[in-house]
C-alpha positions as CSV (number, residue, x, y, z in Angstrom):
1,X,0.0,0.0,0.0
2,X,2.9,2.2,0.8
3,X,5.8,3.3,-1.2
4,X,4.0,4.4,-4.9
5,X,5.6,8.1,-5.9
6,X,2.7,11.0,-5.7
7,X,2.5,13.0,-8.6
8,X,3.1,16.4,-8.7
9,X,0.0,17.5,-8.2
10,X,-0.4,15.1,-5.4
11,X,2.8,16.6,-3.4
12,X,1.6,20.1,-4.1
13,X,-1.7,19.3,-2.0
14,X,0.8,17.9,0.6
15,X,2.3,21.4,1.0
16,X,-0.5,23.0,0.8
17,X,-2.3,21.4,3.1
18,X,1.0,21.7,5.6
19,X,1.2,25.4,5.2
20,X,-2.0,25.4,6.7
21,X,-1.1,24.1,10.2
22,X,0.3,27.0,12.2
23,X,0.7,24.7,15.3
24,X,3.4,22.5,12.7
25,X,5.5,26.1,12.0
26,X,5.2,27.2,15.9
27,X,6.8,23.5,16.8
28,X,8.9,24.1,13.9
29,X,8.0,21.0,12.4
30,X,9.8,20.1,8.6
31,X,8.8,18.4,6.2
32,X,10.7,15.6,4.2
33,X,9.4,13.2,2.1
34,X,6.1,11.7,1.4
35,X,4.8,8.8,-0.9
36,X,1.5,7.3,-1.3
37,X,0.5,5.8,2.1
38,X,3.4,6.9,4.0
39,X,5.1,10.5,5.4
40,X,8.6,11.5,6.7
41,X,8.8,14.6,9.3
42,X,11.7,16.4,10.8
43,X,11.9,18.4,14.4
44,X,14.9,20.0,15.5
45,X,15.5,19.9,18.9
46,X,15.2,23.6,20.2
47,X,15.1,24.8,24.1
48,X,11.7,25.9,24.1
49,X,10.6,22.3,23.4
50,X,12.5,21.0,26.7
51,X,11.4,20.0,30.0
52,X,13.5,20.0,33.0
53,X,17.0,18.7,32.2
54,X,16.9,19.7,28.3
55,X,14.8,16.3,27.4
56,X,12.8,17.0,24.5
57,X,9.1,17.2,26.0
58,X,7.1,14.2,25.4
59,X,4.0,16.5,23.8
60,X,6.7,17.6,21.0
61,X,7.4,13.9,19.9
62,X,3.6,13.0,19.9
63,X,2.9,15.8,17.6
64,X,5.7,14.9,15.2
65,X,4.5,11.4,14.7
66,X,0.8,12.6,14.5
67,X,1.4,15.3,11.8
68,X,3.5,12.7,10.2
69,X,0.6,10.1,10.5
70,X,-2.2,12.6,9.9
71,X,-0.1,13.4,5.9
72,X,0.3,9.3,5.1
73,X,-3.1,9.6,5.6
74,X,-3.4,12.5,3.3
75,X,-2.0,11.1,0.6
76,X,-4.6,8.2,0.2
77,X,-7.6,11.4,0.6
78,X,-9.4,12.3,-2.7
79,X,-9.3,16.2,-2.9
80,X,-12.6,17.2,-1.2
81,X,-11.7,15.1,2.1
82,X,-9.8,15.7,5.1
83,X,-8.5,13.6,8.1
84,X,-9.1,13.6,12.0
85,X,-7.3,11.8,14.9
86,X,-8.9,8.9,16.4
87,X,-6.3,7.6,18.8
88,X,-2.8,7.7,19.3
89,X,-1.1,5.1,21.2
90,X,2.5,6.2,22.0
91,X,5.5,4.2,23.4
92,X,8.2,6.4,24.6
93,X,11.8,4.4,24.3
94,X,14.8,6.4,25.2
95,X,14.9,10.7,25.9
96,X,16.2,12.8,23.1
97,X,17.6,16.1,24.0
98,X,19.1,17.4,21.2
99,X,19.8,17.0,17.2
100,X,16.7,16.4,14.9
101,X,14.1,13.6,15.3
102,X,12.8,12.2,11.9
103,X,9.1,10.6,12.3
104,X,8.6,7.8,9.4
105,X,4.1,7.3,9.3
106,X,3.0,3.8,7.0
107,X,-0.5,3.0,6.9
108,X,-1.7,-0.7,7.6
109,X,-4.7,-0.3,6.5
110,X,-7.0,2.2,4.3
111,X,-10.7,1.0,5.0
112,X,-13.6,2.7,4.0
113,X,-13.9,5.0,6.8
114,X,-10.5,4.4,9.3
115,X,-7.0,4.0,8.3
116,X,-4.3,2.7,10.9
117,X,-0.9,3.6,10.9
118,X,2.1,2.9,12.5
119,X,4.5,5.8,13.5
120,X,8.5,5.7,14.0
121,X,10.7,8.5,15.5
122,X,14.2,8.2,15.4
123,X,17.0,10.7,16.1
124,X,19.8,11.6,14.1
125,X,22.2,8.8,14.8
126,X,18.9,6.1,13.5
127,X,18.7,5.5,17.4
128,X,14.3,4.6,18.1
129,X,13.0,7.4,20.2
130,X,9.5,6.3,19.8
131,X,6.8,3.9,18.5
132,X,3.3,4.8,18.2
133,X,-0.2,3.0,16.1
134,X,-2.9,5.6,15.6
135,X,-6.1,5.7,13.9
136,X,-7.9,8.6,11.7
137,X,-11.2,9.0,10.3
138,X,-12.0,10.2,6.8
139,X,-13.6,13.1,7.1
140,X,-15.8,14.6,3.9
């Protein structure tokens, strides 16, 4: 289901659609690569986005790997439909605090109404930060 190249057109949406997420540009959230089913997303590790002890806050991840989840999903979406959250199970692994955490989103499964995903976030050195499954509905 994943790994088919978007077209053009299909990408375009993509940023389009990201440019209209001011909570993505106030966590500085990046975008790197999509394909049909699946979505790459970058954060950089910044001080405002720290708890105590310069961790990266756990909030931070989970919205990396749920804007990465909720744009897999967006590429499957004819143009007239959007995408909400369901649930978003997250496993945190090790702390990051510092460098830039990459969030890889697949779909398992595109049903009529729900799509399930799984969500990886790594950190530079390909180290697993995170693991999370979510589920959105298809909104028209």
């Amino acid at each position: 289901m994943s790994g088919d190249a978007l077209t053009d057109e299909e990408l375009a949406r993509i940023h389009e659609a990201f440019a209209q997420v001011p909570y993505a540009r106030l966590l500085g959230l990046e975008f790197v690569s999509a394909s049909r089913g699946a979505a790459v997303y970058r954060l950089t590790v910044r001080e405002e986005l720290t708890r105590m002890r310069g961790i990266l806050h756990g909030g931070a991840v989970a919205s990396l790997m749920d804007t990465a989840a909720a744009f897999a999903v967006h590429t499957l979406l004819e143009p007239d439909q959007w995408t909400v959250t369901v649930d978003l199970t997250l496993h945190f692994l090790r702390p990051a605090s510092s460098g830039q955490l990459t969030a890889h989103a697949r779909v398992l499964r595109n049903g009529r109404r729900l799509v399930i995903l799984t969500v990886e976030a790594k950190d530079q050195s390909g180290q697993l930060i995170a693991i999370a499954s979510t589920t959105y509905s298809k909104q028209l």
